[in-house]
TISEVEX-417705 format. One record per residue (C-alpha): x, z, y; residue in three letters; residue number from 0. Coordinates in nm, 4 decimals, decimal comma, m for minus. Example, Ala and Ser with C-alpha at 12.3 -4.5 7.8 and 13.67 -1.06 7.14 Angstrom:
2
<rec <1,2300 0,7800 m0,4500> "Ala" 0> <rec <1,3670 0,7140 m0,1060> "Ser" 1> 
! end
This chain:
106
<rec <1,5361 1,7628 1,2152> "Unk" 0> <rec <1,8017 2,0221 1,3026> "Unk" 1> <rec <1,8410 2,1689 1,6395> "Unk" 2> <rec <2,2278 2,1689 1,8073> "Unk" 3> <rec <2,4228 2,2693 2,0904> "Unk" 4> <rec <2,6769 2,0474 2,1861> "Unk" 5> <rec <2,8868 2,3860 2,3208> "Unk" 6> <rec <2,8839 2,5488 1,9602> "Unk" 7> <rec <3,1427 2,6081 1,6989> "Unk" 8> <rec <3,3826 2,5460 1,9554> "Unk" 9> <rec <3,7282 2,6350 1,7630> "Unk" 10> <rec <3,9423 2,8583 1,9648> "Unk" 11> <rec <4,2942 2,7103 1,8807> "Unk" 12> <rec <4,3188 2,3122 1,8427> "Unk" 13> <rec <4,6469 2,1690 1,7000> "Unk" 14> <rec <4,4789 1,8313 1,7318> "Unk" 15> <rec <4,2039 1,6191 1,9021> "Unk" 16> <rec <3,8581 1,7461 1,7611> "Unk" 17> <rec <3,5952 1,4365 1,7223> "Unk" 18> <rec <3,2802 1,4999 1,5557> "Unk" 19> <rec <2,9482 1,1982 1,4964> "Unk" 20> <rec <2,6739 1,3352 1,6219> "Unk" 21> <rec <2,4293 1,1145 1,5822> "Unk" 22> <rec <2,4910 0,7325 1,4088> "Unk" 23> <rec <2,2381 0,4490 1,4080> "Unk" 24> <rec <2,2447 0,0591 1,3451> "Unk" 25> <rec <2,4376 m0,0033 1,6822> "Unk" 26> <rec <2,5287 0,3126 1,8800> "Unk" 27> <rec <2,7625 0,6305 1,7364> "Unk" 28> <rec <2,7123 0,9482 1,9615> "Unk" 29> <rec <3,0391 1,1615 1,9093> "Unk" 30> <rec <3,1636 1,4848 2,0632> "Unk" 31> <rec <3,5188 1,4857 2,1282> "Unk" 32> <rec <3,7169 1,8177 2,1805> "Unk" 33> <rec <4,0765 1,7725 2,3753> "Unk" 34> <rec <4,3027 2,1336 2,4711> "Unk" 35> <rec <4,6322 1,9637 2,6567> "Unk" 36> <rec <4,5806 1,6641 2,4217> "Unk" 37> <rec <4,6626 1,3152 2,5010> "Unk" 38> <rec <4,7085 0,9870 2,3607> "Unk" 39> <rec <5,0194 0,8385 2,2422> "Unk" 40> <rec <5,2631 0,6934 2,4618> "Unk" 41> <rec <5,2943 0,3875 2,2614> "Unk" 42> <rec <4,9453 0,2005 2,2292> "Unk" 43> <rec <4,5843 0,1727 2,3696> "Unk" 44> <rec <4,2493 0,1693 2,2882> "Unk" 45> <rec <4,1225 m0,1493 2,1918> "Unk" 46> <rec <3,7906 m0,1237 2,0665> "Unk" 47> <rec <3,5373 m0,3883 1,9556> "Unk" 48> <rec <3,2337 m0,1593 2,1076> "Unk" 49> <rec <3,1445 m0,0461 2,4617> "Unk" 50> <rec <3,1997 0,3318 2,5255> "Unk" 51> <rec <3,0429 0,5609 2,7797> "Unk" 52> <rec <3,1682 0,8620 2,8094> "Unk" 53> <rec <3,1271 1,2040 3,0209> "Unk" 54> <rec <3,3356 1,4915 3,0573> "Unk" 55> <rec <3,0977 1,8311 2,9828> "Unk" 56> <rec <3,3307 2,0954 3,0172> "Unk" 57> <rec <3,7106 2,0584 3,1003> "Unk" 58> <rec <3,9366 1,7855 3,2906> "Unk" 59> <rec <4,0981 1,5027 3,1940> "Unk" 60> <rec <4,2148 1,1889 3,2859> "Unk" 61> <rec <4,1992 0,8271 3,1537> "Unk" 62> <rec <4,5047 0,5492 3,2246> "Unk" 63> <rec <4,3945 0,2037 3,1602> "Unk" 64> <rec <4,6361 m0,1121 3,0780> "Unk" 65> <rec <4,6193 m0,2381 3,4331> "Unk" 66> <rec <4,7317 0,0984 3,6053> "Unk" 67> <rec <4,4213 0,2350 3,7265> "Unk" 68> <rec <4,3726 0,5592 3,6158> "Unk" 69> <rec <4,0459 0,8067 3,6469> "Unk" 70> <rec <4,0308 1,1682 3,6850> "Unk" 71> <rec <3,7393 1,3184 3,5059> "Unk" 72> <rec <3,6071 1,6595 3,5795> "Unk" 73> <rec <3,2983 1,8355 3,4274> "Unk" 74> <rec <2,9997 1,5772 3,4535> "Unk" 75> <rec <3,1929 1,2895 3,5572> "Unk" 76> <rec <3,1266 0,9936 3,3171> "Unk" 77> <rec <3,2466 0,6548 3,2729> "Unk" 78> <rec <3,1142 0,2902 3,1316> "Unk" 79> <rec <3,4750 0,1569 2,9332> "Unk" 80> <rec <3,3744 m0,2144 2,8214> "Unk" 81> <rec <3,4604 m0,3612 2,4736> "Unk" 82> <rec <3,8204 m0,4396 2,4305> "Unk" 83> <rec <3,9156 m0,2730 2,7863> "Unk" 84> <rec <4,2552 m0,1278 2,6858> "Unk" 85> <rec <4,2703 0,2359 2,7476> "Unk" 86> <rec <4,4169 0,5931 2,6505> "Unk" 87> <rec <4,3798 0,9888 2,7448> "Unk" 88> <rec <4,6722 1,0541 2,9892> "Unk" 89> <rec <4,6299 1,4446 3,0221> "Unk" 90> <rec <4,3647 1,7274 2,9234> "Unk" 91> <rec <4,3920 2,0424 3,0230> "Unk" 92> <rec <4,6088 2,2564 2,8248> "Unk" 93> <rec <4,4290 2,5966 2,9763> "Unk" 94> <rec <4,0795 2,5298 2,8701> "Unk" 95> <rec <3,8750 2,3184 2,6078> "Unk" 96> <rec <3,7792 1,9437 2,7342> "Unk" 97> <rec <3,4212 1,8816 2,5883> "Unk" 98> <rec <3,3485 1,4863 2,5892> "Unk" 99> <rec <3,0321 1,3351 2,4944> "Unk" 100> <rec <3,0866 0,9616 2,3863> "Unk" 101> <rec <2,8135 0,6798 2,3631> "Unk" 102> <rec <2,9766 0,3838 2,1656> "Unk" 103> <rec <2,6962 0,0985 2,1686> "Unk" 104> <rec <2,7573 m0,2895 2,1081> "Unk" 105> 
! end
């Protein structure tokens, strides 16, 4: 057993997206996702076969989905995304470090 903080080793520069397992088990994957005026590409969404919850820790972001709708998250804001629900980062803030805790469970 190893004690963490979820706020450490958090790199001061980040040329790209940070994402990090935490914790994997038979059916869930706990990851930590660092975003610094990040975003997802323009062409393309997420499509994935598992359920996601996620929360915004630190920061502010905000998610576009395939049907228009998007979702500003700020700091403790979280979010249930079901499997295959088509999805993508729009924006993070480029003037401070987005932490995101993400739950993906089948």
């Amino acid at each position: 057993m190893l004690k963490q903080n979820i706020f450490d080793q958090l790199p001061s520069e980040l040329p790209q997206e940070l994402f990090q397992n935490l914790c994997i088990g038979q059916n869930i994957r706990v990851e930590r996702i660092l975003s610094k005026g990040h975003s997802s590409p323009d062409v393309g969404w997420y499509d994935q076969d598992e359920n996601e919850w996620v929360m915004v820790l630190e920061g502010h972001a905000i998610l576009g989905f395939e049907d228009g709708k998007e979702v500003e998250m700020l700091k403790g804001d979280h979010l249930n995304i079901p499997a295959h629900c088509k999805h993508k980062v729009s924006w993070t803030d480029p003037q401070q470090t987005t932490v995101w805790l993400a739950v993906f469970y089948q």
